[in-house]
C-alpha positions in Angstrom: 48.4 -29.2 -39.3 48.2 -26.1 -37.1 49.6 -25.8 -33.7 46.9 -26.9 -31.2 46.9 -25.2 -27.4 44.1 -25.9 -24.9 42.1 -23.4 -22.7 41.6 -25.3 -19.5 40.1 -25.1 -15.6 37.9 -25.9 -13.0 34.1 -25.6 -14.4 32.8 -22.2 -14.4 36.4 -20.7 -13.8 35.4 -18.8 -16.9 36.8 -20.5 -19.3 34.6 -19.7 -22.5 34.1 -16.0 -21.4 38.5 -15.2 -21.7 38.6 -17.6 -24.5 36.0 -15.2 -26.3 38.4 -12.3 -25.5 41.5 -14.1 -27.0 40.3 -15.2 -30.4 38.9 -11.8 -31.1 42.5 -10.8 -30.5 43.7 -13.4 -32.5 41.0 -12.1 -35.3 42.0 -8.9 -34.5 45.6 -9.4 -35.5 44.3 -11.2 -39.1 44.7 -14.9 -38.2 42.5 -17.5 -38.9 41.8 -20.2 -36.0 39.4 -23.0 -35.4 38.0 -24.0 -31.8 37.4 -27.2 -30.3 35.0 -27.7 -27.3 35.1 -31.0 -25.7 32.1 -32.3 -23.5 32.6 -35.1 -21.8 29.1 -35.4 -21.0 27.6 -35.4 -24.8 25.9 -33.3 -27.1 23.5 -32.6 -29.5 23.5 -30.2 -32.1 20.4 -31.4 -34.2 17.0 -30.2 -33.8 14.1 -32.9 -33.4 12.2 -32.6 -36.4 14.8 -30.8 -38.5 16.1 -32.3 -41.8 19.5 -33.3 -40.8 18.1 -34.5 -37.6 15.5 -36.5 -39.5 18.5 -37.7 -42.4 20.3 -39.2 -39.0 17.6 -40.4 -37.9 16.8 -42.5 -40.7 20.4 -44.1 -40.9 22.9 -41.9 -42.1 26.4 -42.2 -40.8 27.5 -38.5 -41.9 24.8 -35.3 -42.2 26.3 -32.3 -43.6 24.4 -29.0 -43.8 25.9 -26.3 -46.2 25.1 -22.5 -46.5 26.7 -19.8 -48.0 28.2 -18.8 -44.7 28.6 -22.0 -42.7 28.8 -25.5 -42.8 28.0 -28.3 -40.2 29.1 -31.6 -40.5 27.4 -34.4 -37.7 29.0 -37.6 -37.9 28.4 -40.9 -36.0 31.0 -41.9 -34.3 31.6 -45.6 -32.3 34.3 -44.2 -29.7 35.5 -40.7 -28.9 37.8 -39.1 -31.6 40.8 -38.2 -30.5 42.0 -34.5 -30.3 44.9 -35.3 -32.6 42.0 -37.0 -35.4 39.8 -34.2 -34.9 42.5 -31.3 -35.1 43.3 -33.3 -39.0 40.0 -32.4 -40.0 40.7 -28.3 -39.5 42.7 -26.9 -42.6 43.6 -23.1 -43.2 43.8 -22.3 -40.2 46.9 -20.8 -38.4 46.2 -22.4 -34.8 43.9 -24.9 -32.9 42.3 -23.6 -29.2 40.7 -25.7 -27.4 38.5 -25.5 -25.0 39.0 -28.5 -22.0 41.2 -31.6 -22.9 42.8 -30.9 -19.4 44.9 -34.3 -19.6 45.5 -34.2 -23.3 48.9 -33.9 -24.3 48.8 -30.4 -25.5 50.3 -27.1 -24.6 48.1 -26.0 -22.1 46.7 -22.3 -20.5 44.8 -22.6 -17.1 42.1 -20.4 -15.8 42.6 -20.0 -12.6 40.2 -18.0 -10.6 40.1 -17.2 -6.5 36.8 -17.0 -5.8 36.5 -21.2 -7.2 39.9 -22.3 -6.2 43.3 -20.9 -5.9 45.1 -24.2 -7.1 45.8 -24.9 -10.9 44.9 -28.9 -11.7 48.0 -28.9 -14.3 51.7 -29.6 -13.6 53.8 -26.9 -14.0 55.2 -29.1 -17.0 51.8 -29.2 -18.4 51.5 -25.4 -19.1 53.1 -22.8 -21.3 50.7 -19.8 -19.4 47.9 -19.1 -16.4 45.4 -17.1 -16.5 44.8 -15.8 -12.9 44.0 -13.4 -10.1 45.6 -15.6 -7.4 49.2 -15.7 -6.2 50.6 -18.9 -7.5 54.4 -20.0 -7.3 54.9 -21.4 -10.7 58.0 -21.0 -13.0 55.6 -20.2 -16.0 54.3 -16.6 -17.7 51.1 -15.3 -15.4 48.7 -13.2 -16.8 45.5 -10.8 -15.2 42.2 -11.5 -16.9 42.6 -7.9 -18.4 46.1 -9.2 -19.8 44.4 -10.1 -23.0 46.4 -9.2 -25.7 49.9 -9.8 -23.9 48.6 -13.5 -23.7 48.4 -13.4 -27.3 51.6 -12.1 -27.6 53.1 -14.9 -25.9 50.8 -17.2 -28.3 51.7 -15.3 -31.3 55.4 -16.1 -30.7 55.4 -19.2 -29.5 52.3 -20.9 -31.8 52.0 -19.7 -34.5 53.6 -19.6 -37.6 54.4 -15.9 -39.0 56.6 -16.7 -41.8 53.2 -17.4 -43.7 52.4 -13.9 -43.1 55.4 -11.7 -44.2 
């Protein structure tokens, strides 16, 4: 399985908006990578009306939807998956990101932004990186929002495996 790190921050630090900036750099530099967003409020991904929405609706456990270019799978679940049983499901890839999982047990990267608060809600312990434009006394590598592609430098060599790629 790949390496698995996790994006994380106070809501609407900007989270999704650097993460977008960071996988096209990953993509940039020829690696493949899957995302994971977690909500801890819930989701829904069907449409009302919609085949697979209609397919769960009349009792199936698993809907998968297939196209040329993309495939969805929606699958019932009785308790919250963990990261580590979701992570299983994502082969070929050369590296996991997540997006939240702030208190799973994974090498983290904080957002942290000034104008929402200038104190990170990890442990120093917790990360390998912040993201920031705030002044914080923390024995780990800092990096400016525009500090995109050093970030995935420091990814690149800690995260993920080149040997695959020589």
């Amino acid at each position: 399985m790949a390496q698995v790190i996790s994006f994380v921050g106070r809501s609407n630090v900007g989270k999704t908006t650097h993460l977008e900036k960071v996988i096209a750099e990953i993509k940039r530099r020829g690696y493949k990578l899957a995302t994971i967003k977690h909500d801890v409020h819930g989701f829904d991904i069907d449409v009302p009306g919609k085949d697979t929405w209609r397919h769960g609706q009349a009792g199936a456990d698993s809907v998968v939807i297939s196209s040329p270019n993309k495939i969805a799978i929606i699958e019932k679940v009785s308790e919250e998956k963990t990261l580590d049983e979701i992570a299983q499901k994502l082969q070929n890839v050369d590296i996991i990101i997540t997006e939240g999982y702030k208190r799973g047990n994974k090498p983290k990267v904080e957002i942290v932004r000034r104008e929402r608060s200038a104190q990170p809600i990890c442990e120093p312990m917790e990360l390998f990186a912040l993201v920031t434009d705030c002044d914080i006394s923390m024995d780990v590598p800092k990096f400016g929002f525009h500090q995109v592609a050093e970030l995935v430098d420091l990814i690149e060599e800690k995260f993920i495996n080149k040997k695959d790629f020589v």
